[in-house]
C-alpha positions as CSV (number, residue, x, y, z in Angstrom):
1,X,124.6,95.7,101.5
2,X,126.7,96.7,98.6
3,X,129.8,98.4,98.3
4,X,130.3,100.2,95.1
5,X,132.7,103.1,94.5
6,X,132.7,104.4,97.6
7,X,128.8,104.4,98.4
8,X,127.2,101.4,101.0
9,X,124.0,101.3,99.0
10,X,121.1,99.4,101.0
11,X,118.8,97.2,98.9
12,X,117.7,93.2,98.1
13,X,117.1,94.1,94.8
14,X,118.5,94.1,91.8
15,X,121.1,97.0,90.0
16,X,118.8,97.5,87.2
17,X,115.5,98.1,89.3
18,X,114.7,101.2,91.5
19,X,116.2,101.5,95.0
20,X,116.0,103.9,97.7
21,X,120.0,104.1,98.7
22,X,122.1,105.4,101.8
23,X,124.9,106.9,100.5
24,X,128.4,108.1,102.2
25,X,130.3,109.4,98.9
26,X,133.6,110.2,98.5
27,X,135.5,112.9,96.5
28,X,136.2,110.2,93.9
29,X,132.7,109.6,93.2
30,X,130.5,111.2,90.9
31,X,126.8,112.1,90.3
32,X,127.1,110.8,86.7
33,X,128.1,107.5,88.2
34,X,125.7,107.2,90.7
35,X,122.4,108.2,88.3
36,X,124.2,106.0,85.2
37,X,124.5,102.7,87.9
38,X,121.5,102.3,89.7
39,X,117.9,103.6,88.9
40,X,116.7,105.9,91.5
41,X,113.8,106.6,93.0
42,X,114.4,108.7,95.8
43,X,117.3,111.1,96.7
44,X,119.4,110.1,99.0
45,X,119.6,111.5,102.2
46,X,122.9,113.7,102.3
47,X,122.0,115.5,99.1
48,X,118.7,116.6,100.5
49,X,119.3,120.3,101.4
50,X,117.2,121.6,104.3
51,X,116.2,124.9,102.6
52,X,114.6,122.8,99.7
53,X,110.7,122.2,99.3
54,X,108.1,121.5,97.2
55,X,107.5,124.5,95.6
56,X,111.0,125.2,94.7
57,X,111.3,126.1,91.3
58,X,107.3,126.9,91.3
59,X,108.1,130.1,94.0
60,X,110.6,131.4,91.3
61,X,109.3,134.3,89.3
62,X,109.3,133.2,85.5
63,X,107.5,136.3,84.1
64,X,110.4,139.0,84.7
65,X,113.1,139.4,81.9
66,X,117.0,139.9,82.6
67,X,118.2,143.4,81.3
68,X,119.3,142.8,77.6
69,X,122.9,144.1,76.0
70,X,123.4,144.6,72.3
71,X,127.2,144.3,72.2
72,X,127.9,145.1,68.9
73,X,127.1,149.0,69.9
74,X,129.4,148.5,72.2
75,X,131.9,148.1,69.3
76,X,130.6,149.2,66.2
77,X,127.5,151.8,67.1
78,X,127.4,155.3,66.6
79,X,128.8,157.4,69.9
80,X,124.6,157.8,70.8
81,X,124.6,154.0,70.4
82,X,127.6,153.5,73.0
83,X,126.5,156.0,75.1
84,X,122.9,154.2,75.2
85,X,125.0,150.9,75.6
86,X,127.0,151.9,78.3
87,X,123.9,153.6,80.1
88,X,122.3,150.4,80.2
89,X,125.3,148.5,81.5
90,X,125.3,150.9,84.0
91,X,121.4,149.7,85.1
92,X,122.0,146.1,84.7
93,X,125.2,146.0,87.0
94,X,123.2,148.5,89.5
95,X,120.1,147.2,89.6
96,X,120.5,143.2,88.4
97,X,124.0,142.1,88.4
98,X,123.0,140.3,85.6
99,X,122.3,141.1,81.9
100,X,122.3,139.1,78.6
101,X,124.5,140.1,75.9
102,X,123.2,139.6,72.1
103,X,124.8,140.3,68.9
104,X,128.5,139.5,70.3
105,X,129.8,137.9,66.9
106,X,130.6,134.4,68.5
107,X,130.1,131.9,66.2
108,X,127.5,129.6,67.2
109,X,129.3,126.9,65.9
110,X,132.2,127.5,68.5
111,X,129.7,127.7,71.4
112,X,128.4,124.1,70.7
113,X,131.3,123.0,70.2
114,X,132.7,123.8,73.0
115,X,129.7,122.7,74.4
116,X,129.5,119.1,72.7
117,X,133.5,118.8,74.0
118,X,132.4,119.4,77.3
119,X,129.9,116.6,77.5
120,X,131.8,114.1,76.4
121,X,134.4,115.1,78.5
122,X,132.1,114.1,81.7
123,X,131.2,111.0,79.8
124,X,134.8,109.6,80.0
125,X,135.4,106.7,81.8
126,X,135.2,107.2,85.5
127,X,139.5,106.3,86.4
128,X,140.1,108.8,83.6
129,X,138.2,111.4,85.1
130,X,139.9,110.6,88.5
131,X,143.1,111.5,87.5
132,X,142.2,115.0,87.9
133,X,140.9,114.9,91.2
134,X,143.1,117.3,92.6
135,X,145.0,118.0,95.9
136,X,144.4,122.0,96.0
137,X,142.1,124.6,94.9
138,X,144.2,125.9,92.6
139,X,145.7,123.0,90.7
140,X,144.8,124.0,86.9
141,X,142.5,121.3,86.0
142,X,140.1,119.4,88.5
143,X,137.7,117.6,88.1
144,X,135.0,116.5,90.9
145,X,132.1,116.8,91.9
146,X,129.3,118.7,94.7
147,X,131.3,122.0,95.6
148,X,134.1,120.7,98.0
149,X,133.2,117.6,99.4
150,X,136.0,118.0,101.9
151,X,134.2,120.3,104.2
152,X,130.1,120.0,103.0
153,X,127.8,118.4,105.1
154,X,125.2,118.2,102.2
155,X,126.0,117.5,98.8
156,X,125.1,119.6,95.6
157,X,123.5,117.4,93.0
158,X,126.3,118.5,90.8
159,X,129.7,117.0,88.7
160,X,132.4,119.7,87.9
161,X,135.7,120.4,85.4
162,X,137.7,123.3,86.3
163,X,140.1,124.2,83.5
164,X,142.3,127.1,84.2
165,X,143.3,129.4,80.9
166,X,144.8,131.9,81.3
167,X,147.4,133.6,81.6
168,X,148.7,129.8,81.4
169,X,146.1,127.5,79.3
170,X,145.7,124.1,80.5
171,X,144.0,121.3,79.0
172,X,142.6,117.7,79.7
173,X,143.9,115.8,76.9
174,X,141.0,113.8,76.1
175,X,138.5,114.7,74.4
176,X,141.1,115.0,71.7
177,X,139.3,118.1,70.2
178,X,139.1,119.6,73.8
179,X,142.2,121.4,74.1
180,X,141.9,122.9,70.5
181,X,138.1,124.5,70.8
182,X,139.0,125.3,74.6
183,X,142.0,127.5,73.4
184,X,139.8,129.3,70.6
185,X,136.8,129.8,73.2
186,X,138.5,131.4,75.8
187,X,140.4,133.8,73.7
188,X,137.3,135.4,72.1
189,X,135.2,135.3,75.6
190,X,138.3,137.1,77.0
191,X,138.2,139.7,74.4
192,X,134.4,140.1,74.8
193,X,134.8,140.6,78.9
194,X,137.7,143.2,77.8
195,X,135.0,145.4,76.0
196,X,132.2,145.2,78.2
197,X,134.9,145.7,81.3
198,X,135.6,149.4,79.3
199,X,132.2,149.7,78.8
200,X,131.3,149.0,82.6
201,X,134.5,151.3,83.6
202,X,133.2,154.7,81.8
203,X,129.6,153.8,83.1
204,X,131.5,154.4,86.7
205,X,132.9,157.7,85.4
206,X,136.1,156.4,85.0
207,X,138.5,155.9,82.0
208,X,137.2,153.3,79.6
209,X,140.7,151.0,80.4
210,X,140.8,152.0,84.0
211,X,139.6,148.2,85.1
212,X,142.0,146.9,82.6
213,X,145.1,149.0,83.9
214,X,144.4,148.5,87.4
215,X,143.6,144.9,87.9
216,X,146.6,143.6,85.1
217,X,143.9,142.1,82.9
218,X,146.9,141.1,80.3
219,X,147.5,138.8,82.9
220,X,144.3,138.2,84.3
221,X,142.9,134.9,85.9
222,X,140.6,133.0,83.5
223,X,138.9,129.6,84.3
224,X,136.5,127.3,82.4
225,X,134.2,125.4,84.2
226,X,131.6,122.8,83.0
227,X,129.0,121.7,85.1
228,X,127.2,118.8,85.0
229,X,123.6,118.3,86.3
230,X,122.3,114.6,85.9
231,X,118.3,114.0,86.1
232,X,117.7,114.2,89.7
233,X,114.9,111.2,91.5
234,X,113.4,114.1,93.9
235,X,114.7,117.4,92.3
236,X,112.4,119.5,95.2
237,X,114.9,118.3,98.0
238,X,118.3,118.6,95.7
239,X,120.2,121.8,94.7
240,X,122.5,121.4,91.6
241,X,124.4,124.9,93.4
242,X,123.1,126.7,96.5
243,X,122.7,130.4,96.8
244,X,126.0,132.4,96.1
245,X,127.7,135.2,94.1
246,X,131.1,134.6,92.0
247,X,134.8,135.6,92.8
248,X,136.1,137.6,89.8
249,X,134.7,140.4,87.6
250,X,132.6,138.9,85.3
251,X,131.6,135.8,84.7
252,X,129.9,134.6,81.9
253,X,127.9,131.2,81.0
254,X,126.0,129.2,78.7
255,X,123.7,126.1,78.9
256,X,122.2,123.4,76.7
257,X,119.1,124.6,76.4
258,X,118.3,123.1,80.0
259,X,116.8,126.0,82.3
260,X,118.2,125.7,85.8
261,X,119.6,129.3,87.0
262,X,117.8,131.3,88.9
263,X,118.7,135.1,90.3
264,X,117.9,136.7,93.4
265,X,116.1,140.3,92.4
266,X,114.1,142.3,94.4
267,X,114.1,139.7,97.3
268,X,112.6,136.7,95.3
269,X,113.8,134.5,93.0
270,X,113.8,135.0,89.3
271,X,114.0,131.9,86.7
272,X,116.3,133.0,83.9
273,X,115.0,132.5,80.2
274,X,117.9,132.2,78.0
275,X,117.5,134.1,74.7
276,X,118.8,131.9,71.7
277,X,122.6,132.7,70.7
278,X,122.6,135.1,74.0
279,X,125.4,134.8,76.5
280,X,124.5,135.4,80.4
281,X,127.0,138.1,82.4
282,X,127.3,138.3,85.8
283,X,129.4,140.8,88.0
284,X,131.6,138.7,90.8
285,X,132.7,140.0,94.0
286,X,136.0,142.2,92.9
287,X,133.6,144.5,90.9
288,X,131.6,145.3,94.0
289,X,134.8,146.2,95.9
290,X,136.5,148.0,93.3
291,X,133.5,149.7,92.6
292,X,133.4,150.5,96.4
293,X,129.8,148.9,96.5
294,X,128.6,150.8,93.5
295,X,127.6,147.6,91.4
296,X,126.6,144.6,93.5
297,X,127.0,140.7,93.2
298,X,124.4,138.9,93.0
299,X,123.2,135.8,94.7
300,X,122.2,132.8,92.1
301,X,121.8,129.3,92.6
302,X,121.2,126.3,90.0
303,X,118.0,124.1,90.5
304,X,117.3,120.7,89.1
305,X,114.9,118.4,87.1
306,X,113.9,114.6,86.6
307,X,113.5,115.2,82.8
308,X,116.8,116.6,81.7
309,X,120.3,116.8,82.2
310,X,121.5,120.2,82.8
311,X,125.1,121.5,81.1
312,X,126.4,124.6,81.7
313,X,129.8,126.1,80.7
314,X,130.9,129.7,82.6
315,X,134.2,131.4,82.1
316,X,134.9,133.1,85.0
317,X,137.2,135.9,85.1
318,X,139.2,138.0,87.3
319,X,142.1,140.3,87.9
320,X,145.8,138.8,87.9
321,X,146.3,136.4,91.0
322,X,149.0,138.9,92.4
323,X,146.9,141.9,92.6
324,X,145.8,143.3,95.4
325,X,141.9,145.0,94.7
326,X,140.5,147.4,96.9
327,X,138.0,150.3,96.0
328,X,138.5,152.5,92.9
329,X,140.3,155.9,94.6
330,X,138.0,157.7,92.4
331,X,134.4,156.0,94.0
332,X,136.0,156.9,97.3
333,X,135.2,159.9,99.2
334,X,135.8,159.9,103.3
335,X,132.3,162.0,103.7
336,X,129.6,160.5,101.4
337,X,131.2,157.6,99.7
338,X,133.9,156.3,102.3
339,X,135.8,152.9,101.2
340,X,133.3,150.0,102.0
341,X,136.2,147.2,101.6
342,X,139.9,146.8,102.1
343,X,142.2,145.5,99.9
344,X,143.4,141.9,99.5
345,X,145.4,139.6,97.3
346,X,142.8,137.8,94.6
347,X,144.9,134.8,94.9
348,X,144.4,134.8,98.6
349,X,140.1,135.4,98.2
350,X,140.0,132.7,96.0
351,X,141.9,130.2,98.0
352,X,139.6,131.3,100.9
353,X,136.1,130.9,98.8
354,X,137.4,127.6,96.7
355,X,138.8,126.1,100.1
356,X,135.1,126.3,102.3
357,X,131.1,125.8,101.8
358,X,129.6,127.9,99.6
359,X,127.0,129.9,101.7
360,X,125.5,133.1,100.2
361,X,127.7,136.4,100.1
362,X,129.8,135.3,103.6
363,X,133.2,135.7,101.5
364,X,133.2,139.0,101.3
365,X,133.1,139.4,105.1
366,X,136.7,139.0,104.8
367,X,137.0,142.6,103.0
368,X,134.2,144.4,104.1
369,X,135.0,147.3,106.4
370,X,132.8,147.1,109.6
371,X,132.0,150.5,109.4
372,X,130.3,150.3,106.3
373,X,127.4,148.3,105.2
């Protein structure tokens, strides 16, 4: 038996040959490691998720396209071309949840930077990495890997940096160029969930700044986090994120050309295609409740492959920790549209969701009126 990092890995033969492994990690220990130290041939057993098979990524639904937004209509169209816009916001947070947005002016130069920073941020050494480990969910930067190893029973074939940026920005110092490309990202993401937020408000009938206003975006919560997906030996029994919907507003991602996301539409599972120079949008949790169930989250997962490493940066945002979100007064009416959540502190949900398993939609139990389904 070996001992190495943390895992009691089985096997007469060598490091550099293929091994089947028993593995008990720890939160120190990361995926990266594990693939980069020892050839693998099978996955071992406590990342094999029981809901996993054979046909996993075959079963998802490759054919069907994710509502497309042209953003700069949004901002520079004629008022037919906004309305349009807005109109079709409306569809893809009604009926999808999901929606690509072209034509947003982001340099493409800034999103490979930010995504080449982000790489070589995971390939750091391993005690560098460490010191951002973190004691609590909302410690500004962490890095890790799985979910939250503290309370999962299976593993997500997944390694994780979680940067928060506002309203205070933090940064890992190394890579050196990290800190600088992080700061420029983040500010023109934020700006581009601020217009499609007012865009998303009038589509609800209400005042183009009325999600801005209410939820104290000025000081809203914004995070940056990079996931990592290394190859995987047995990617059919391995999830790289299991099925769940996102805390916040909006969240929006990018990848490295790696397909790995897949939606839940319609009751099956739908494998995104990525348009070139597109970002992918998401609504989180707090714009189903303040939309009083109006515009639904959606549950996605991440799936993995033996070819390719997967990387994937998404900026999620939300209101201001301090604020208390609850259905829009205006989408509430006691007879035909009665209030389908309570309210409750952000900072307080996302302690709750950060702090326990990720399993499907269960988070918003915590709001949800019992009355109201």
């Amino acid at each position: 038996m070996v001992v190495w990092e943390g895992f009691s890995i089985l096997s007469s033969m060598a490091s550099t040959s293929p091994i089947n492994i028993n593995i008990q990690p720890r939160p120190s220990s990361t995926i990266k490691h594990l693939t980069e130290a020892y050839s693998l041939i099978e996955l071992p057993p406590n990342y094999a998720h029981p809901d996993s098979d054979d046909s996993l990524v075959s079963r998802a639904d490759t054919s069907v396209l994710l509502p497309t937004i042209d953003f700069s209509l949004l901002t520079s169209g004629s008022p037919a071309q906004r309305s349009q816009v807005i109109r079709d916001l409306a569809y893809a947070c009604r009926e999808w949840g999901f929606f690509m947005v072209i034509n947003h002016g982001v340099r493409e130069e800034l999103r490979e930077g930010i995504m080449e920073a982000t790489r070589r941020f995971f390939n750091l050494p391993e005690e560098e990495k460490r010191e951002f480990s973190g004691n609590h969910v909302l410690d500004p930067i962490r890095c890790g890997t799985s979910f939250n190893t503290a309370v999962e029973k299976v593993l997500c074939w997944r390694d994780f940096l979680k940067v928060f940026v506002h309203p205070s920005f933090h940064s890992p110092p190394n890579p050196s160029d990290f800190r600088d490309i992080s700061s420029q990202y983040s500010t023109i993401i934020r700006e581009m969930v601020r217009v499609l937020l007012g865009g998303i408000s009038e589509g609800l009938g209400l005042n183009e700044s009325y999600v801005e206003k209410a939820l104290n975006l000025d000081d809203g919560f914004q995070i940056l986090i990079g996931n990592f997906y290394p190859r995987c030996p047995q990617p059919q029994l391995a999830m790289g994120m299991p099925p769940h919907s996102d805390h916040g507003l909006l969240t929006v991602l990018i990848e490295n050309n790696v397909g790995g996301l897949q939606v839940l539409h319609d009751g099956k599972w739908v494998q995104v295609q990525s348009i070139p120079n597109s970002f992918l949008v998401n609504i989180g949790d707090h714009l189903e409740i303040l939309s009083n169930g109006r515009y639904k989250s959606v549950l996605h997962r991440a799936v993995v492959n033996s070819e390719n490493t997967r990387i994937s940066i998404a900026m999620a945002h939300g209101p201001s920790l301090e604020t208390f979100v609850g259905p829009a007064p205006e989408l509430v009416d006691d007879e035909s549209h009665p209030a389908a959540y309570r309210e409750m502190k952000y900072r307080d949900y996302l302690e709750f969701q950060q702090s326990n398993r990720l399993n499907g939609k269960t988070c918003l139990d915590l709001v949800r009126l019992s009355t109201v389904r």
